[in-house]
N, CA and C atoms as a LAMMPS dump frame, in Angstrom:
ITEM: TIMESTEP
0
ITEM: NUMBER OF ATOMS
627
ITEM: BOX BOUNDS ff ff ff
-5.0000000000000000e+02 5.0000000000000000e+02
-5.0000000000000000e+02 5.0000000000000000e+02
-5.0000000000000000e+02 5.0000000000000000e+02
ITEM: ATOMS id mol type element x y z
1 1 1 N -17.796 9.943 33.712
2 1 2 C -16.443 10.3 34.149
3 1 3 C -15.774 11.163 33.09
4 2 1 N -15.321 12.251 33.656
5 2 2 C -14.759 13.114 32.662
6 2 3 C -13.044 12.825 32.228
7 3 1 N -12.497 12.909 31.49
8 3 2 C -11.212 12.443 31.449
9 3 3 C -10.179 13.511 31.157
10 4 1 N -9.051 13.683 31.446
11 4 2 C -8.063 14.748 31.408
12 4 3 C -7.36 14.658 29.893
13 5 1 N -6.864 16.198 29.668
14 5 2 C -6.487 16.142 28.275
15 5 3 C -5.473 14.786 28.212
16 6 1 N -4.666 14.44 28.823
17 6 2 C -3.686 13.533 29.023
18 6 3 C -4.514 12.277 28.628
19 7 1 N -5.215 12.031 29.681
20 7 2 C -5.807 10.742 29.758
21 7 3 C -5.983 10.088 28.537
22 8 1 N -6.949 11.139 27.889
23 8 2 C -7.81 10.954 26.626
24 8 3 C -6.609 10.833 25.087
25 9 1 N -5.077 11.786 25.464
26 9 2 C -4.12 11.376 24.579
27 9 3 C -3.473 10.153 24.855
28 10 1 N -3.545 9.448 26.143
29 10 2 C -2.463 8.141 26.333
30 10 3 C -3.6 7.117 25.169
31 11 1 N -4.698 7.176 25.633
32 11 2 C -6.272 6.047 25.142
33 11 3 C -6.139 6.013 24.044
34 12 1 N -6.053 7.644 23.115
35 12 2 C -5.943 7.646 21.627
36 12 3 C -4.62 6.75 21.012
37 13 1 N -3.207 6.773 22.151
38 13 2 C -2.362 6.091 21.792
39 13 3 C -2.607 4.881 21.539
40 14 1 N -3.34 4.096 22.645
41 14 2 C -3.464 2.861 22.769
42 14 3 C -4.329 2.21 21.527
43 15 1 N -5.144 3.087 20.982
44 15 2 C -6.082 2.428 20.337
45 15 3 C -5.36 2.552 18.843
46 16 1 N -4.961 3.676 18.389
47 16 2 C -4.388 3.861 16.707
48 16 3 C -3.263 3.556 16.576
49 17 1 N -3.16 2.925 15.257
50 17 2 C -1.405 2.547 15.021
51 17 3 C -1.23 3.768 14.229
52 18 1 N -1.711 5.007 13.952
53 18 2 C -0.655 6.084 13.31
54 18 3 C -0.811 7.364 14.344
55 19 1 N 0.295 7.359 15.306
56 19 2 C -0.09 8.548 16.306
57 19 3 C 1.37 9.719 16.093
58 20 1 N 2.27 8.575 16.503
59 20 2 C 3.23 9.809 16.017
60 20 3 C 4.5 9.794 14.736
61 21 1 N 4.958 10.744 14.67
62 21 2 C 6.165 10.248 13.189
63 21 3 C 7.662 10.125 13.278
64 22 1 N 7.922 10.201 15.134
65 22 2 C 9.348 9.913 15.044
66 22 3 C 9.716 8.734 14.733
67 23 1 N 10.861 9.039 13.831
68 23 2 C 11.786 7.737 13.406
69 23 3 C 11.331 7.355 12.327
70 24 1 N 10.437 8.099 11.339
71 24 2 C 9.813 7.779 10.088
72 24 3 C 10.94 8.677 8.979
73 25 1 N 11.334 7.815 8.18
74 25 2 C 12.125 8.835 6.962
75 25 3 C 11.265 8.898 5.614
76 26 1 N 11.018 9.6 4.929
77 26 2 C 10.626 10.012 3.556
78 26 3 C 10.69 8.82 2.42
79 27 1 N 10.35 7.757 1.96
80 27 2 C 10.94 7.554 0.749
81 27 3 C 10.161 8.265 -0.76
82 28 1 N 9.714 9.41 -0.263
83 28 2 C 9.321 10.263 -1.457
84 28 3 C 9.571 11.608 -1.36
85 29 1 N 10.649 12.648 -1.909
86 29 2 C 10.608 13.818 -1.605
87 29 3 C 9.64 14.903 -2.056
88 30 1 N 8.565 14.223 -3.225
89 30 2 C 7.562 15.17 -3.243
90 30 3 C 7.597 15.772 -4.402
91 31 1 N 8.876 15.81 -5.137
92 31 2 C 9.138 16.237 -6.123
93 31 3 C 9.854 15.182 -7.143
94 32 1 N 10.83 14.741 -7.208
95 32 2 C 11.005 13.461 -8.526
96 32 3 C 10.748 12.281 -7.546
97 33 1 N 11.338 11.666 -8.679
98 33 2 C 11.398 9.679 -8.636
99 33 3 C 12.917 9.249 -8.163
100 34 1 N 13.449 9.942 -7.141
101 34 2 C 14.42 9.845 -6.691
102 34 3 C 14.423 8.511 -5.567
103 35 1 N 15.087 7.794 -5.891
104 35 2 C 15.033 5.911 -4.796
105 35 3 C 14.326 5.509 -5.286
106 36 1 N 13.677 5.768 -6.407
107 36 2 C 12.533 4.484 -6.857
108 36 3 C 13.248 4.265 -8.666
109 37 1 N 12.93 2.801 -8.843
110 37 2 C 12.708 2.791 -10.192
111 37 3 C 12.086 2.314 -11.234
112 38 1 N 11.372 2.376 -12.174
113 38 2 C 10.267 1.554 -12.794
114 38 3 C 10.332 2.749 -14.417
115 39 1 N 9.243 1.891 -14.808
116 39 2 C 8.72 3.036 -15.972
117 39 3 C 8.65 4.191 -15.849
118 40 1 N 9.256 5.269 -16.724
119 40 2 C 8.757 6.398 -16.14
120 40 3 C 7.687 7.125 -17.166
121 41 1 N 7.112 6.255 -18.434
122 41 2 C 6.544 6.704 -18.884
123 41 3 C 4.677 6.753 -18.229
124 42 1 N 5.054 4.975 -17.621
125 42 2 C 3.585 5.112 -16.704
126 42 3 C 3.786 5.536 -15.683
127 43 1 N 4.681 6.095 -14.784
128 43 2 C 5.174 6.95 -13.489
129 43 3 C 5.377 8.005 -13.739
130 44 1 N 4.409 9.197 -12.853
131 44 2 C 5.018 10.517 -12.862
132 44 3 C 4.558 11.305 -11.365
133 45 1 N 5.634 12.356 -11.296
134 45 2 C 5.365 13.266 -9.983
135 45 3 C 4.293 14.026 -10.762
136 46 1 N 2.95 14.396 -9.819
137 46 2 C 2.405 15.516 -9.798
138 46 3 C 1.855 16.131 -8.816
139 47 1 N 1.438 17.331 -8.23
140 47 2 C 1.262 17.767 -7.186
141 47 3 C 1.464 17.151 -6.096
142 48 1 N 3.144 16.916 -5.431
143 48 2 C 3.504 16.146 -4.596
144 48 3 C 3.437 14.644 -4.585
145 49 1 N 2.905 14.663 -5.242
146 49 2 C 1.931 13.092 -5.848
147 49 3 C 2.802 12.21 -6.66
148 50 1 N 3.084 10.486 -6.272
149 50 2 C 3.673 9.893 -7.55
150 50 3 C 2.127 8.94 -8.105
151 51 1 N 1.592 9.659 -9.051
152 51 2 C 0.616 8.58 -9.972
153 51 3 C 1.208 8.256 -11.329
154 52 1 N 0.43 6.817 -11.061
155 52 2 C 0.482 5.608 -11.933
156 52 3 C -0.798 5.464 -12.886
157 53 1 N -0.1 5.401 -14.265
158 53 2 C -1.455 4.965 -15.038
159 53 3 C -1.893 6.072 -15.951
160 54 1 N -2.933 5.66 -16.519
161 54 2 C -3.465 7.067 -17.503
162 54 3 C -5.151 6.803 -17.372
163 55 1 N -5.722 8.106 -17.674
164 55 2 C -7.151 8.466 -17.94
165 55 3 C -7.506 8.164 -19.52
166 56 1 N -6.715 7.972 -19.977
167 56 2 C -6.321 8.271 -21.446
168 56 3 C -6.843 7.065 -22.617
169 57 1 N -6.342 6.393 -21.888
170 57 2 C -6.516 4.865 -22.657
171 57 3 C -6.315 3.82 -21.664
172 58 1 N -6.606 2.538 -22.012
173 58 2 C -6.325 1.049 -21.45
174 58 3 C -4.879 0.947 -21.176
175 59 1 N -4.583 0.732 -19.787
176 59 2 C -3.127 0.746 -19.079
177 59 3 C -2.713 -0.653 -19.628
178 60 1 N -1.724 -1.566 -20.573
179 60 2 C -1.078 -2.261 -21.118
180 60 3 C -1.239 -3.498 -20.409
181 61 1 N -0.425 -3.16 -19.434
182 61 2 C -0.379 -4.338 -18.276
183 61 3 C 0.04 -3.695 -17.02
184 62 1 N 0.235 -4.83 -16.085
185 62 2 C 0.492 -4.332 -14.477
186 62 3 C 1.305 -3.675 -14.273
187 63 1 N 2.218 -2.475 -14.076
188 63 2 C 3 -2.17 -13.693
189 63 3 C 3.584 -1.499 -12.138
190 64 1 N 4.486 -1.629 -11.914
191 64 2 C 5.376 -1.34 -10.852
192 64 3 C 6.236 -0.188 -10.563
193 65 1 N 6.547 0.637 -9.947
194 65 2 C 7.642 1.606 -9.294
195 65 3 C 7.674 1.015 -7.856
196 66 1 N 9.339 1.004 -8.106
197 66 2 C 9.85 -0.128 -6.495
198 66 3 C 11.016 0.938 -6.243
199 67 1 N 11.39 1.016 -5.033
200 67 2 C 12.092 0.967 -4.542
201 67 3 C 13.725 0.386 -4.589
202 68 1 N 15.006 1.544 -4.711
203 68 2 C 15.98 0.695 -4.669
204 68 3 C 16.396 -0.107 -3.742
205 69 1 N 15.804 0.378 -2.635
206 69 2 C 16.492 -0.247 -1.277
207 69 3 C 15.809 -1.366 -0.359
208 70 1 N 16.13 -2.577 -0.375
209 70 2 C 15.136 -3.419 0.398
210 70 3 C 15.018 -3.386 1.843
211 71 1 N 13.503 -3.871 1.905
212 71 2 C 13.266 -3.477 3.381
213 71 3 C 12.705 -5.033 4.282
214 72 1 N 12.865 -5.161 5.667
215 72 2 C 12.538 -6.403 5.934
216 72 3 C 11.37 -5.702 7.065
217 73 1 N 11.651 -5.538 8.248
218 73 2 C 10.853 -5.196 9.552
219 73 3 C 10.596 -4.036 9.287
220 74 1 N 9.291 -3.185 8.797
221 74 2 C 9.443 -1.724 9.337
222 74 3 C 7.696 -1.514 9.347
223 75 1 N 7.005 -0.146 9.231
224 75 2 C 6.074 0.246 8.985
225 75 3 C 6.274 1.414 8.305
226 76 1 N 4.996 1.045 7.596
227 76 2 C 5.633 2.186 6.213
228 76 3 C 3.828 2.878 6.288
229 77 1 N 3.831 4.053 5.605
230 77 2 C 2.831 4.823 6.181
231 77 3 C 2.801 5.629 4.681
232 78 1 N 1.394 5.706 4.473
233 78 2 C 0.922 6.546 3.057
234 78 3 C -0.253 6.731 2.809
235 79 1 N -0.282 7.996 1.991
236 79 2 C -1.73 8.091 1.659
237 79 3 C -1.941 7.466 -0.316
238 80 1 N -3.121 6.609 -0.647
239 80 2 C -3.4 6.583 -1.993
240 80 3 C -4.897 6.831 -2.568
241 81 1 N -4.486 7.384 -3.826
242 81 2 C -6.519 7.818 -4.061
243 81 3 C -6.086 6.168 -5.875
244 82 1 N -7.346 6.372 -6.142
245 82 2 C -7.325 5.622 -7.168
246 82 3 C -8.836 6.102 -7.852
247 83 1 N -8.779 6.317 -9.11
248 83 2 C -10.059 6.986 -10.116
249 83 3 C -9.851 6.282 -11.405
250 84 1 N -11.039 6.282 -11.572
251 84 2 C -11.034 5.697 -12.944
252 84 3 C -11.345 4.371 -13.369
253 85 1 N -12.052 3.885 -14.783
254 85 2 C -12.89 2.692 -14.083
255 85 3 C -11.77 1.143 -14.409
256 86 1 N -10.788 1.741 -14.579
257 86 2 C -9.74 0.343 -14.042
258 86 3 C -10.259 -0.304 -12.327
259 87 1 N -9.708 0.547 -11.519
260 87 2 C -10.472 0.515 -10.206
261 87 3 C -9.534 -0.515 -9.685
262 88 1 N -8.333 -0.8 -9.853
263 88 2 C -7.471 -1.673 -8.831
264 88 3 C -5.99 -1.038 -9.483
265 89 1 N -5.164 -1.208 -8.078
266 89 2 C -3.691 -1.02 -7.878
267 89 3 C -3.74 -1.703 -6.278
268 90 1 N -2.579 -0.804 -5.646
269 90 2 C -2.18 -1.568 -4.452
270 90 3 C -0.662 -1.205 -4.666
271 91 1 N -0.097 -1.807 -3.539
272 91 2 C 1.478 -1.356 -2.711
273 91 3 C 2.481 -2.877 -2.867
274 92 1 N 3.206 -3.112 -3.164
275 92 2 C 3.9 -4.135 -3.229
276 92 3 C 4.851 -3.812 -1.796
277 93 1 N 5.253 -5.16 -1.051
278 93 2 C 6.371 -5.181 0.213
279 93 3 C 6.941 -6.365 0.419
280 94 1 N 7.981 -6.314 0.637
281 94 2 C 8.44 -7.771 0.57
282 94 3 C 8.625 -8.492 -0.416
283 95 1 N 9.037 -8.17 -1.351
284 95 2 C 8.74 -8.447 -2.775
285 95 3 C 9.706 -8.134 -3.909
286 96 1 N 10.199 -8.971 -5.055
287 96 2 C 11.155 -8.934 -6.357
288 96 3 C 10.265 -8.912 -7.059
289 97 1 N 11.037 -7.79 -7.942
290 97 2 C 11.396 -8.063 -9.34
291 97 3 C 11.551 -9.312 -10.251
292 98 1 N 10.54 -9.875 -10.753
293 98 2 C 10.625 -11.171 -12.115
294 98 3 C 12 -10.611 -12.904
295 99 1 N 12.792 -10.991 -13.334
296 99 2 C 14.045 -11.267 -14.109
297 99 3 C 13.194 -10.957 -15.544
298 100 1 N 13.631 -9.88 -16.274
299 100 2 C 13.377 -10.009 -17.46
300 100 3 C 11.495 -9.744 -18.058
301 101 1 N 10.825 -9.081 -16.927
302 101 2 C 9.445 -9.123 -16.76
303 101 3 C 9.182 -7.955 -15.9
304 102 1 N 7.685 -7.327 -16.513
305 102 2 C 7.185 -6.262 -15.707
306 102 3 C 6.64 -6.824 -14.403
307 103 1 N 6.508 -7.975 -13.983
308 103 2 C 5.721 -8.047 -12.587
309 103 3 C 6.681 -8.046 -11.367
310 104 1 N 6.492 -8.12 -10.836
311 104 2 C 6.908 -7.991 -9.301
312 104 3 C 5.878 -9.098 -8.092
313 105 1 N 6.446 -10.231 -7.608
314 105 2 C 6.224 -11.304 -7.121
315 105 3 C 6.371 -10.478 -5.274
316 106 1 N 5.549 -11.068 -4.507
317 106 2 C 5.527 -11.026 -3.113
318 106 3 C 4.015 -9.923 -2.997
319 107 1 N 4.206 -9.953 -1.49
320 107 2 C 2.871 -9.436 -1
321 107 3 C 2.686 -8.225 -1.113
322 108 1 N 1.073 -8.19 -1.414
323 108 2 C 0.548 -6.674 -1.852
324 108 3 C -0.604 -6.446 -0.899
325 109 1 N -0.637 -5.251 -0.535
326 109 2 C -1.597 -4.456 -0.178
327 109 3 C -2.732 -3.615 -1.086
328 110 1 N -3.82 -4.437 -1.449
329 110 2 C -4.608 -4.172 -2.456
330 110 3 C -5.311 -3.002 -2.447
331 111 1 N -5.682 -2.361 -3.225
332 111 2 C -6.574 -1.199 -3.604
333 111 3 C -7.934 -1.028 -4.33
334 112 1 N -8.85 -0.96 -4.492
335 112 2 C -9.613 -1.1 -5.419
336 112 3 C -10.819 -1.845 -5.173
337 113 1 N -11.792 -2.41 -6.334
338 113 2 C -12.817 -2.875 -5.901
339 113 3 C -12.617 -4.001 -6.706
340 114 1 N -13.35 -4.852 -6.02
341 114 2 C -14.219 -6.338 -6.679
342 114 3 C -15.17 -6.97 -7.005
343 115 1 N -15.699 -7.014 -7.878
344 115 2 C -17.293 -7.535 -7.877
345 115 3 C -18.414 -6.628 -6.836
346 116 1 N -17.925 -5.299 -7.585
347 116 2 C -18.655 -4.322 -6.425
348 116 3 C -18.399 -3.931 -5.075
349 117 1 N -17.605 -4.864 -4.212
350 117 2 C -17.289 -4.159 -3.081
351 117 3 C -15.21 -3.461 -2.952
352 118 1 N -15.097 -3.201 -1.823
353 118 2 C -13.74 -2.48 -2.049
354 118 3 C -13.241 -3.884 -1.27
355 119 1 N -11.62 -3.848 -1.932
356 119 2 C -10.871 -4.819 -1.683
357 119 3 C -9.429 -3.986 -0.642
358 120 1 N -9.688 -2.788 -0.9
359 120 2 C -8.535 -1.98 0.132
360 120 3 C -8.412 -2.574 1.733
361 121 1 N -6.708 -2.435 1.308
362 121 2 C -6.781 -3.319 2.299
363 121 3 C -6.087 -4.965 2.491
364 122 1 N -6.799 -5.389 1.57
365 122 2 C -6.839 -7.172 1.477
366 122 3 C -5.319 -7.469 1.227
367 123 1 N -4.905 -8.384 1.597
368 123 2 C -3.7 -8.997 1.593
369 123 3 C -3.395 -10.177 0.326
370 124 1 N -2.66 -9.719 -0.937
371 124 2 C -2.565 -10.409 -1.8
372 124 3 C -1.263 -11.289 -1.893
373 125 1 N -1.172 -12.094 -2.212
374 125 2 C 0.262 -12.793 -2.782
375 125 3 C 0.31 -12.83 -4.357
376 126 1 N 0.883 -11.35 -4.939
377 126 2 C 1.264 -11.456 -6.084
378 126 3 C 2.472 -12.306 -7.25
379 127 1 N 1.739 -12.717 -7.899
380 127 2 C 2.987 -13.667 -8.775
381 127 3 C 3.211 -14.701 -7.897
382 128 1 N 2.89 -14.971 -7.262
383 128 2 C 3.192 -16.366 -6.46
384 128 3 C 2.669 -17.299 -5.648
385 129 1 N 1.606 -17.152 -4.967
386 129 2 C 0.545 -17.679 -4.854
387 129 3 C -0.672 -17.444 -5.392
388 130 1 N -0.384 -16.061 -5.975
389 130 2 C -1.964 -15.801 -6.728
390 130 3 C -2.954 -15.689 -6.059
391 131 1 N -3.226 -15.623 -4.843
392 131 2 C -4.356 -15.542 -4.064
393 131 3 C -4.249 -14.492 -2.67
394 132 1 N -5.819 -13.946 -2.587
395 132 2 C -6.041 -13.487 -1.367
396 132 3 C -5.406 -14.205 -0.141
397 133 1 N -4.57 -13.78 0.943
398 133 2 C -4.225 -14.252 1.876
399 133 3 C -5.233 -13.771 3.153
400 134 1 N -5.308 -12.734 2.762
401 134 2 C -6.793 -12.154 4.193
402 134 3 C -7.303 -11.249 3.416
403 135 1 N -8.426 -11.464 3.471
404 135 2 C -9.83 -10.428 3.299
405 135 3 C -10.5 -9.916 4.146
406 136 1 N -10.513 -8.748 4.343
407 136 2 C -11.394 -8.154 5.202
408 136 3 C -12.603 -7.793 4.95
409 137 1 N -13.457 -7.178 6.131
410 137 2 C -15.203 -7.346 5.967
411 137 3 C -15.151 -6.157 4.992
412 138 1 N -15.657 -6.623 3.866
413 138 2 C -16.028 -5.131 2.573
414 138 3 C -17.007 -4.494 3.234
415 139 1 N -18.102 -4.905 3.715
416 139 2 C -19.712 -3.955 4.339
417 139 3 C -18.406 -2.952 4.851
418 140 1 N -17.714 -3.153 5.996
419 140 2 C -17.403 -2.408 7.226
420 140 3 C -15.96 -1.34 6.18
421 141 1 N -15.379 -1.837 5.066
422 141 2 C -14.49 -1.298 4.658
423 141 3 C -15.341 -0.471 3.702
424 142 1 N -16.776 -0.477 3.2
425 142 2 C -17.776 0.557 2.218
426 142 3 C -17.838 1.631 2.86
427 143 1 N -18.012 1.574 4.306
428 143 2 C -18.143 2.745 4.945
429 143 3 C -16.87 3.377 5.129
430 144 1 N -15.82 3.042 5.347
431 144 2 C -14.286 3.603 6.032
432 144 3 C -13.791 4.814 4.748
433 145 1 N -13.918 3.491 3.456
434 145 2 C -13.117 3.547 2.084
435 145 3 C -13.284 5.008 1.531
436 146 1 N -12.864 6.112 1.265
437 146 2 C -13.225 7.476 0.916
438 146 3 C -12.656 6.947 -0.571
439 147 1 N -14.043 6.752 -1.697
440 147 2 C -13.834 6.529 -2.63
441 147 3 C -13.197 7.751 -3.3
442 148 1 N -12.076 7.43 -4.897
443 148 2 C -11.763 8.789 -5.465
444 148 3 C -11.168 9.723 -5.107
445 149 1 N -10.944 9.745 -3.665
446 149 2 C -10.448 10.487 -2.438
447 149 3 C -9.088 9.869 -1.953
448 150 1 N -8.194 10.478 -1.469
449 150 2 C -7.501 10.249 -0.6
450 150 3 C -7.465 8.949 0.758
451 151 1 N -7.024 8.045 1.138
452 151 2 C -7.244 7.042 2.024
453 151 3 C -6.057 6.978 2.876
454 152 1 N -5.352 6.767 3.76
455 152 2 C -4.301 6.445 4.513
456 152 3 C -4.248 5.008 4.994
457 153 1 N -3.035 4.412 4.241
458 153 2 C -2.941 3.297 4.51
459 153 3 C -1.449 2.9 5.525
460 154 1 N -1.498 1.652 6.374
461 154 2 C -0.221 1.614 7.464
462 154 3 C -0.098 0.059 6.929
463 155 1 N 1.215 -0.274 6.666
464 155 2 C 1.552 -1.601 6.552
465 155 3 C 2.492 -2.082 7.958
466 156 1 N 2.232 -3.101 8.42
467 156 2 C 3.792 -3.161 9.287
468 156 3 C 3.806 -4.223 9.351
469 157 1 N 5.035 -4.821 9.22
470 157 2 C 5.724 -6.081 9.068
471 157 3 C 6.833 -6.014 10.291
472 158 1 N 6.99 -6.913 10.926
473 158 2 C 8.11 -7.445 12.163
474 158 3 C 7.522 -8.923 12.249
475 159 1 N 9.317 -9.633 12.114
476 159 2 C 8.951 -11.286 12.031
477 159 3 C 7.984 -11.735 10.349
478 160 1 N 7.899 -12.703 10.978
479 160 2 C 6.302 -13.688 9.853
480 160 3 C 4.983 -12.85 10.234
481 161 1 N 4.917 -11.723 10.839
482 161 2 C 3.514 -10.981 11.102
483 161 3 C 4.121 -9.76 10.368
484 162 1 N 2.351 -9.743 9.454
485 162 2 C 1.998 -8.924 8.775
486 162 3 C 0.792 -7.937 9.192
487 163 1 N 0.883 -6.678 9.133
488 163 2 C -1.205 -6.006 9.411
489 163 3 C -1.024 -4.772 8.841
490 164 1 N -2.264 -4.535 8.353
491 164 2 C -2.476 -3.764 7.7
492 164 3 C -3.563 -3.202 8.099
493 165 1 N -3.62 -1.571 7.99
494 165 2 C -5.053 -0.78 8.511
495 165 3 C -4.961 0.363 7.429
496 166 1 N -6.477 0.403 6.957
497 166 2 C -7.16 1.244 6.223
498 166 3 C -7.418 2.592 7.268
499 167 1 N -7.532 3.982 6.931
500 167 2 C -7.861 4.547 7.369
501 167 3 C -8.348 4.625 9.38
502 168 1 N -7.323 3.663 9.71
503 168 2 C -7.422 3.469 11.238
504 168 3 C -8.597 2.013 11.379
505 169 1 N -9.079 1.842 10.377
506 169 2 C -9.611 0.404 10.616
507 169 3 C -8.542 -0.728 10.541
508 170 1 N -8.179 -2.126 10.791
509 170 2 C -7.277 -2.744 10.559
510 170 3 C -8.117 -3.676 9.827
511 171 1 N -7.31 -3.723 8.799
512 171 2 C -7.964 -5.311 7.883
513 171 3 C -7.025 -6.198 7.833
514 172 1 N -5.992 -6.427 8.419
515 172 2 C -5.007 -7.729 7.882
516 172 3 C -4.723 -7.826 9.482
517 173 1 N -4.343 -9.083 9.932
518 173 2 C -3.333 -9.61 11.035
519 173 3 C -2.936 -10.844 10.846
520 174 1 N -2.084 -10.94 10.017
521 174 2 C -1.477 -12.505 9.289
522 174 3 C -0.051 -12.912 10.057
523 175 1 N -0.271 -13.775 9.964
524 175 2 C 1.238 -14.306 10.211
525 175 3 C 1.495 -15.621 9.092
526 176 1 N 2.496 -15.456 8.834
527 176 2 C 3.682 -16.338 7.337
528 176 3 C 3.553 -17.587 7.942
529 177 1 N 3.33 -18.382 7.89
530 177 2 C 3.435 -20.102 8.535
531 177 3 C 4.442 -20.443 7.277
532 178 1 N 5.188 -20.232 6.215
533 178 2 C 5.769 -20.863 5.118
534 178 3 C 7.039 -19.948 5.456
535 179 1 N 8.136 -20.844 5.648
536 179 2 C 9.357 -20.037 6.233
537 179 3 C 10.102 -20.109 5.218
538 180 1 N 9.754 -19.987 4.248
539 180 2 C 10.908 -19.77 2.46
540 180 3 C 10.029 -18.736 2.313
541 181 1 N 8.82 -17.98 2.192
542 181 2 C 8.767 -16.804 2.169
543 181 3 C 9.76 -15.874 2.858
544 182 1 N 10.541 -14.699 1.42
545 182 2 C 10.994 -13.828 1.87
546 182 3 C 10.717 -12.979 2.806
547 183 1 N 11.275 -12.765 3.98
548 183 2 C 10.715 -11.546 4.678
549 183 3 C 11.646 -10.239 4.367
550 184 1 N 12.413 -9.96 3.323
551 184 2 C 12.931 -8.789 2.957
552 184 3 C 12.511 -8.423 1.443
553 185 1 N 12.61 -7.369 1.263
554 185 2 C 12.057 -6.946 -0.232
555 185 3 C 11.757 -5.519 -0.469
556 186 1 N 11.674 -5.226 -1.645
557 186 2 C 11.458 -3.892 -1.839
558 186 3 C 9.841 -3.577 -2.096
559 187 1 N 9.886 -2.217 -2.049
560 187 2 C 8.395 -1.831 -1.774
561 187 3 C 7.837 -0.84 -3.35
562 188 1 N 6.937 -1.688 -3.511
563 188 2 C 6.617 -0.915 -4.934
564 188 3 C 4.815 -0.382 -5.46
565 189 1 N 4.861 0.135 -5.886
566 189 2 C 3.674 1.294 -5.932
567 189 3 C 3.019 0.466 -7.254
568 190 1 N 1.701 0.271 -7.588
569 190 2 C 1.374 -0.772 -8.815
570 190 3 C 0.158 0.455 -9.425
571 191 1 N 0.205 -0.303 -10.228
572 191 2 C -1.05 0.372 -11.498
573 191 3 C -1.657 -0.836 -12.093
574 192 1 N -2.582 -1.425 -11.999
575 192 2 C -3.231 -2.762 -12.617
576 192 3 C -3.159 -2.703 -14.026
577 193 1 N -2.772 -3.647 -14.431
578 193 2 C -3.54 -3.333 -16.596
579 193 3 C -4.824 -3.774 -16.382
580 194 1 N -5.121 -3.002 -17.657
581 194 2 C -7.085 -3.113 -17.695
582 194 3 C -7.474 -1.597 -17.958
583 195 1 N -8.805 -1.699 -17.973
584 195 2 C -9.849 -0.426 -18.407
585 195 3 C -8.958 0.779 -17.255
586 196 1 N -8.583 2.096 -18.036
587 196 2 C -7.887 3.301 -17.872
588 196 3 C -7.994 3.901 -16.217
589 197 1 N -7.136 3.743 -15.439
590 197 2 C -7.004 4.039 -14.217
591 197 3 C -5.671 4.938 -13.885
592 198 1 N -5.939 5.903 -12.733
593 198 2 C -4.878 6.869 -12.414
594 198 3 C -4.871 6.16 -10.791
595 199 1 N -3.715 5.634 -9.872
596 199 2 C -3.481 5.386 -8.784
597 199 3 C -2.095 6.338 -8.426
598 200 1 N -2.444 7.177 -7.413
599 200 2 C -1.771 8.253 -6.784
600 200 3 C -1.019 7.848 -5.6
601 201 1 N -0.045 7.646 -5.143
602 201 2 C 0.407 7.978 -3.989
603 201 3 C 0.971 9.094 -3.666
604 202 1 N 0.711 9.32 -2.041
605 202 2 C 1.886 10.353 -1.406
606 202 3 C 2.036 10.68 -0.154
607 203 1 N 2.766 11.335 0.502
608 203 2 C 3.195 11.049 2.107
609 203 3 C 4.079 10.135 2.33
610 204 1 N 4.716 9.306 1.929
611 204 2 C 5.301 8.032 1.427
612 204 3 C 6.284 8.29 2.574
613 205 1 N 6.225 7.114 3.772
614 205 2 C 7.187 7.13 4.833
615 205 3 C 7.394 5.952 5.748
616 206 1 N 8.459 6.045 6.174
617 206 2 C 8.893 4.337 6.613
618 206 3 C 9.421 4.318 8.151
619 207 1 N 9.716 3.563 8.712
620 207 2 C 9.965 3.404 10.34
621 207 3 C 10.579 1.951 10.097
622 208 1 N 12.576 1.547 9.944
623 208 2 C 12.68 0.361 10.284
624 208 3 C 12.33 -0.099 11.758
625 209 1 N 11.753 -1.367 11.888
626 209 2 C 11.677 -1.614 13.135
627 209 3 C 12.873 -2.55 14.119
């Protein structure tokens, strides 16, 4: 059965969560660190790009660039590469600022690898539970993952449901069963401490829902 240009665009709708960009605003103009704030010695714009981290030497500890403005329901949409043999960062959402401390507590959208396979993707609870909340299949994320490269990642949060998709694969579909988890928070861009890593974002864009 042959299918009409139409047809074949409603199907593509149905199946991908990144089809179109109305109602998405910028939180990166491409050029400074304008709405965000963190270090700016480990934060910098480059070619449209905000990367985190250095090639240079051993990154100190974890650090953060967040967002001034908190967010509760939305989908937020970006591309990140990560090089270098640190080999982990990730996206903070939903999530504070520690008082007096570089970390940043609430859920992350991980980057990077683990014991050899890629963890992009995986659903962390930083600073506060300390643990993987969903892991997705690494075999099936080895193939997706464009190492060193560029990746497009979609977070979306509405309610206690969380999901997350790699490059049009989905690796997360959680839902919060713990109703003192925040569901508002700001959204912050990480750099792991450890062996010398550069984590890039850019495209950086949001949809409250």
């Amino acid at each position: 059965m042959r299918l009409s240009g139409i047809a074949c665009l409603f199907l593509f709708a149905l199946a991908s969560p990144v089809v179109a960009e109305e109602g998405f605003t910028p939180l990166f103009d491409g050029k400074s660190l304008a709405g965000w704030e963190g270090n700016e010695k480990m934060f910098r714009v480059h070619e449209r790009a905000i990367v985190a981290g250095t090639l240079k030497e051993k990154v100190p500890h974890n650090d953060f660039l967040c967002t001034n403005q908190k967010y509760g329901d939305f989908e937020l949409r970006l591309e990140a590469k990560l090089v270098g043999q640190g080999d982990n960062a990730g996206v903070q959402f939903r999530s504070q600022r520690l008082a007096n401390h570089y970390e940043v507590s609430g859920y992350q959208c991980d980057i990077g690898q683990m014991r050899g396979k890629p963890i992009w993707g995986f659903l962390y609870d930083e600073s506060r539970r300390n643990k993987f909340l969903v892991e997705a299949d690494a075999d099936k994320l080895e193939r997706e993952v464009k190492k060193g490269d560029w990746n497009e990642l979609v977070i979306r949060c509405h309610g206690p449901r969380i999901q997350i998709w790699v490059n049009g694969m989905q690796t997360v579909d959680y839902t919060e069963k713990d109703d003192t988890i925040a569901r508002t928070g700001i959204i912050g861009l990480q750099i792991h401490g450890g062996e010398p890593a550069e984590a890039s974002y850019r495209k950086i864009r949001i949809k409250k829902l």
